[in-house]
C-alpha positions in Angstrom: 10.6 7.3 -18.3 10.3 6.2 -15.0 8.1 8.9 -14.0 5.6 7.1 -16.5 5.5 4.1 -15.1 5.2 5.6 -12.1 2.0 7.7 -12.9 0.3 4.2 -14.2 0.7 2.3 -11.6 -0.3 5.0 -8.9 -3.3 6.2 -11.3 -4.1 2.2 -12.3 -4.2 1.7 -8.0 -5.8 5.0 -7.8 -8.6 3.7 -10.3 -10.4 1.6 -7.8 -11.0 4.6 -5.2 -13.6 6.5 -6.7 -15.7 3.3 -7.3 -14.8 2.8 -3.6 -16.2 5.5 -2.2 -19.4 5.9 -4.0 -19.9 2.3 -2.5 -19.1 3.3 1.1 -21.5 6.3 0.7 -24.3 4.6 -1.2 -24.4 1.3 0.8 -24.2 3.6 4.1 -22.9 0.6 6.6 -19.3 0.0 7.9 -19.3 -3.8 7.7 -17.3 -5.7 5.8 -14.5 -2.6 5.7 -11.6 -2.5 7.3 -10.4 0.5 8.7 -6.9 -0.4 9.5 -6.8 -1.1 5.7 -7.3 2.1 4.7 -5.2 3.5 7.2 -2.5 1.3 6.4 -2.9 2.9 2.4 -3.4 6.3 3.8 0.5 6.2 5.6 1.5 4.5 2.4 0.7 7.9 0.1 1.7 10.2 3.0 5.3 8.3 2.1 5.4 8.6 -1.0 4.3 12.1 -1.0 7.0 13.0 1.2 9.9 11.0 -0.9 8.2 12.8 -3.8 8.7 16.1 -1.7 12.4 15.2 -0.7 13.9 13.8 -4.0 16.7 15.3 -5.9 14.3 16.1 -8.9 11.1 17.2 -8.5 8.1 16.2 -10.5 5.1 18.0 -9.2 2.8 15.6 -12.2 4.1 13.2 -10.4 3.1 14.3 -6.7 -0.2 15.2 -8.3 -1.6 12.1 -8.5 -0.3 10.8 -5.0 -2.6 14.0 -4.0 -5.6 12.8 -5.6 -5.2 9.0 -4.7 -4.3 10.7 -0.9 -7.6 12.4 -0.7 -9.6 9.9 -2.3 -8.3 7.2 0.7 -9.4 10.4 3.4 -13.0 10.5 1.8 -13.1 6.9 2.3 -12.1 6.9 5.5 -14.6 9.6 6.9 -17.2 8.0 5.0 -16.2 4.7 7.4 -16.7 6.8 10.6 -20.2 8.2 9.1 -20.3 4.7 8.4 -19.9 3.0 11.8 -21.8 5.5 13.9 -25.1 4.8 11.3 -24.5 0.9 12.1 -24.2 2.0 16.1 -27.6 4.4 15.7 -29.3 1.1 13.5 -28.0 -1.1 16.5 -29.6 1.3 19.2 -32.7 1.3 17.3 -32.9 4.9 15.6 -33.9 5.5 12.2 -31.0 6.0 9.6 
């Protein structure tokens, strides 16, 4: 049973990345994000991937969805690079 709760609250956190990244990609600027943010979440799933990985009973449903929320936050954060060097290329004056 706990593995259901479990899966909600990770997919009801997860729900919010999606709509995150098509924003990062779409708006196509870095301000206003916070990279150590992300970071901070990214080191949060890598956590609970590996106590996932290290428990006494395995669940891999349960690890998937740490996967998925995992790569989401790794999207996001690449998009923030792509992000900050079009803000730098705006700043120096080149087309985006």
């Amino acid at each position: 049973m706990s593995e259901i709760f479990e899966i909600a609250m990770v997919c009801l956190f997860g729900a919010s990345w999606p709509i995150n990244v098509a924003k990062s990609y779409k708006v196509r600027t870095a301000k206003g994000k916070s990279v150590m943010f992300l970071l901070f979440i990214w080191v949060g799933y890598i956590c609970g991937i590996t106590a996932k990985l290290t428990a006494d009973s395995f669940k891999w449903y349960v690890l998937m969805f740490y996967v998925i929320n995992l790569i989401m936050v790794s999207v996001d954060i690449l998009l923030y690079i792509r992000n900050k060097r079009l803000d730098a290329a705006l700043e120096r004056g080149e087309e985006k």
